[in-house]
C-alpha positions in Angstrom: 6.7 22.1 18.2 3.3 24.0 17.3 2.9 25.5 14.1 2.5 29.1 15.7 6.0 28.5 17.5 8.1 28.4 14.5 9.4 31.5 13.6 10.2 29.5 10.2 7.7 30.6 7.5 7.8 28.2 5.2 10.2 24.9 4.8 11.2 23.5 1.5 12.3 20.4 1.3 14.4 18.8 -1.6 15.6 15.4 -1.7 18.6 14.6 -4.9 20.4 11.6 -5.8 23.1 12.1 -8.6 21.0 15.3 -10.0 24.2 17.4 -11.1 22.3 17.9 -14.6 19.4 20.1 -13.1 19.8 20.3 -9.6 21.0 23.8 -10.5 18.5 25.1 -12.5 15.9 24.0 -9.9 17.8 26.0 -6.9 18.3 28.9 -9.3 13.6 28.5 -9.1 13.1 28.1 -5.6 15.4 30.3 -3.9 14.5 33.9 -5.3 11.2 33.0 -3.9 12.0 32.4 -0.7 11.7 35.4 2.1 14.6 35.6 4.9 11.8 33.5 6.9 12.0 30.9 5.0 14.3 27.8 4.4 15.7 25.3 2.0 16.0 21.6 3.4 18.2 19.1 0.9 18.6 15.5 1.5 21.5 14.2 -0.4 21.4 11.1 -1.0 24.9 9.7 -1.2 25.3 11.5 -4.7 28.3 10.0 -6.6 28.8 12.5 -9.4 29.0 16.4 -9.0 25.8 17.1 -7.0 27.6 17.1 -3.8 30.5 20.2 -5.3 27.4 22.0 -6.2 25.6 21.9 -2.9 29.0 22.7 -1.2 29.2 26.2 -3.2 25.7 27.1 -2.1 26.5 30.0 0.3 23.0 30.9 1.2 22.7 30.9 5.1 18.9 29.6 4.3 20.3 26.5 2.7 20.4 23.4 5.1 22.2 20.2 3.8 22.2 16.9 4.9 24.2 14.2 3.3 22.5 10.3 4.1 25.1 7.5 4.2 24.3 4.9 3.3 21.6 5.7 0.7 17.9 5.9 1.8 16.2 6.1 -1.2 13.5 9.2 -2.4 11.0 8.6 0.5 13.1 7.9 3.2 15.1 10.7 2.5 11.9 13.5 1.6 11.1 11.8 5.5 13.9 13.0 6.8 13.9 16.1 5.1 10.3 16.9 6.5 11.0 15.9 9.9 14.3 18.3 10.0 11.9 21.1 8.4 11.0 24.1 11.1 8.6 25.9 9.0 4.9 26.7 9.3 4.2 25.3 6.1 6.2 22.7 3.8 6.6 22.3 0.4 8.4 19.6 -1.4 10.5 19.3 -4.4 12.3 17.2 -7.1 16.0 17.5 -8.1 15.0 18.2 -11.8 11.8 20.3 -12.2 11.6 24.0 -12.6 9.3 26.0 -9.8 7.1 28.4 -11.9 7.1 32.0 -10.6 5.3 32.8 -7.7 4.6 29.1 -7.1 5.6 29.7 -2.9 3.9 32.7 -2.0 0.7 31.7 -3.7 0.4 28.2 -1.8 1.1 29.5 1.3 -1.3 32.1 0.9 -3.8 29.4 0.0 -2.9 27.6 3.0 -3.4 30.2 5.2 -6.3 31.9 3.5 -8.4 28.7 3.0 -7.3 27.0 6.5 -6.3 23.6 5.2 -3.8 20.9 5.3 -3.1 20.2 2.2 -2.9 21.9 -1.5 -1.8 20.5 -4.1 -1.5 22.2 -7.7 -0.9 21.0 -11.4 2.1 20.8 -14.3 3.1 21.5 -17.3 6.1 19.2 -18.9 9.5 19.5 -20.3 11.9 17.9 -21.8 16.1 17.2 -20.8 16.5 20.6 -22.3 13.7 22.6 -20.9 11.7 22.5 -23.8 7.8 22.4 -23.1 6.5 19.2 -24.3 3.1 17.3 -24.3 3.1 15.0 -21.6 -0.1 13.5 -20.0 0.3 13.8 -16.1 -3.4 14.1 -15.1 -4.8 17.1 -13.5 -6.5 17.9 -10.5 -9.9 20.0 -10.5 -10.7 22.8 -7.4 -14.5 20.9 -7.7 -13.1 17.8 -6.5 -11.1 19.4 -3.2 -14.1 18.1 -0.9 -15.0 14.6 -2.8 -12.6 13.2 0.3 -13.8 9.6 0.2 -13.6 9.7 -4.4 -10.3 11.2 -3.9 -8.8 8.8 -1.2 -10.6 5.8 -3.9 -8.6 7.2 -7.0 -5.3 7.4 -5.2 -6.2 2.9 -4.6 -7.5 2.9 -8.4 -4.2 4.7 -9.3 -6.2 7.7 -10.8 -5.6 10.1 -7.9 -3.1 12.6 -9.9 -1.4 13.8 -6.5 2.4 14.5 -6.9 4.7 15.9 -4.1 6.6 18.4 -6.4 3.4 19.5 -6.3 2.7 20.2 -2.7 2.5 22.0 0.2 1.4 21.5 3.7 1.3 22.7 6.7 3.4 22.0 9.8 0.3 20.1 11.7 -0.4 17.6 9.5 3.8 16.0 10.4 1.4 14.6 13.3 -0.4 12.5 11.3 2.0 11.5 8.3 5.7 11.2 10.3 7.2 8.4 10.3 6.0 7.3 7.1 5.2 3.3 6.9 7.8 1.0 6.7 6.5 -0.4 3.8 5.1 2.8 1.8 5.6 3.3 -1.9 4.7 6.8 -2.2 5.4 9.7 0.0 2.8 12.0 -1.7 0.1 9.7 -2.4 0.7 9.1 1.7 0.5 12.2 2.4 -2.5 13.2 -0.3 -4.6 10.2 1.2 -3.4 11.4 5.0 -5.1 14.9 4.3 -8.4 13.8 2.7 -9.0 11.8 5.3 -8.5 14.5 7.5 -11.4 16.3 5.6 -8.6 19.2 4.6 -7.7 19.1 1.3 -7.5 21.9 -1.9 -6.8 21.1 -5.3 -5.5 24.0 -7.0 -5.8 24.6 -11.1 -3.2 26.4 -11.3 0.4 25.4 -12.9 2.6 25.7 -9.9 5.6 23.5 -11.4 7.5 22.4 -14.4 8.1 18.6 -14.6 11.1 17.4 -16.3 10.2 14.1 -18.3 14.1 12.0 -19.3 12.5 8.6 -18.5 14.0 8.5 -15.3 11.2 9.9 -13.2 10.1 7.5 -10.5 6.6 8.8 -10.3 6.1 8.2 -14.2 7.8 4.8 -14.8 4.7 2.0 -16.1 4.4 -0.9 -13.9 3.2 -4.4 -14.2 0.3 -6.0 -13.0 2.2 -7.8 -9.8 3.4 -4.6 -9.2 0.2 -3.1 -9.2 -1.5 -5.7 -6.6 1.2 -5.3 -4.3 0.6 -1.6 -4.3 -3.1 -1.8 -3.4 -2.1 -4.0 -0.4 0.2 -1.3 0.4 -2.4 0.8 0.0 -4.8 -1.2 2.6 -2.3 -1.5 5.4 -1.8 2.6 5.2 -5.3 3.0 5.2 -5.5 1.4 8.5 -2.5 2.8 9.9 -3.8 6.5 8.7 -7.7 5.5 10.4 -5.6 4.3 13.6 -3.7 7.4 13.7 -6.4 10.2 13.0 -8.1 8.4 15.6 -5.9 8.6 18.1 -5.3 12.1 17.7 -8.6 13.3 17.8 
């Protein structure tokens, strides 16, 4: 499907595993930004607890949700969720953050206005209770859109601070990035690293989310050192894989 086909504006796709804490709060951010163009994508992933009674009372014919069985785990299942998306542009988010205001319309207007890929904005932190907190995420800079090959190094040194919750894309880059490597650790950083190479890539400064920090968060657990090699190898093979693909495309 071409991205001028879809009569779907924008596609967002959320992807939950046992999130009945905040999985409501989030909904209750994203879908009074959403137009009657638009739609919501959810992945559940085999929830256990009371995720799956929430989803079920959701009565908005926008809503689209898919239950995996078994389990796929967060990448497999933001995969799935992006290739079921219809929309012109994606955007993809957590089970526990808070969207701020706005946060849609303003990156699909970027998307459009600026004729890129990729953008990609910034976050403030809270905590279980939706206090604001100070929490050290990293921030992306606007100056730093175009640095395409210093961007794609800092996502191997780790210092690329590119978060899908973050995102959104449009529908032309699925070319590229679907089906995610077998073996990939990180669906954004694939994706962040997909679009830079691609030469079409925005950072925005703006606050476009509200991260939730309970020590849970995949994308903010420490790792060790093994762990660490083993993700640059990673990061080689999808290198190669991303030059291979680009290549054949163009």
């Amino acid at each position: 499907m071409k991205q001028e086909d879809s009569k779907i504006r924008a596609s967002v796709c959320l992807a939950c595993y046992n999130g009945a804490l905040y999985i409501q709060e989030q909904l209750d951010s994203i879908l009074p930004q959403m137009q009657d163009t638009d739609e919501l994508i959810v992945i559940n992933d085999n929830s256990t607890d009371a995720t799956t009674e929430i989803l079920q009372n959701i009565s908005d014919p926008r809503v689209h949700v898919y239950r995996n069985d078994p389990n796929l785990g967060v990448n497999r299942s933001f995969e799935k969720a992006i290739g079921l998306a219809k929309g012109r542009y994606i955007l993809m988010a957590d089970q526990d953050d808070i969207w701020t205001p706005g946060r849609l319309e303003k990156m699909v207007s970027y998307l459009q206005s600026k004729n890129v890929l990729l953008v990609s904005g910034n976050s403030t932190c809270i905590d279980k209770s939706g206090q604001d907190i100070a929490f050290d995420l990293g921030k992306l800079f606007e100056a730093d859109s175009t640095a395409y090959g210093k961007n794609v190094l800092r996502i191997f040194t780790g210092k690329a601070y590119y978060f899908g919750c973050c995102m959104a894309f449009s529908a032309e880059l699925k070319g590229i990035i679907l089906p995610f490597p077998k073996d990939v650790e990180s669906h954004d950083l694939w994706i962040a690293m997909a679009a830079n190479m691609m030469h079409s890539n925005l950072h925005l400064e703006d606050i476009v989310l509200k991260r939730r920090i309970h020590g849970k968060n995949a994308s903010v657990i420490q790792r060790d050192l093994m762990s660490k090699i083993r993700s640059r190898i990673v990061f080689a093979r999808s290198y190669m894989e991303l030059k291979k693909r680009i290549r054949i495309l163009k």
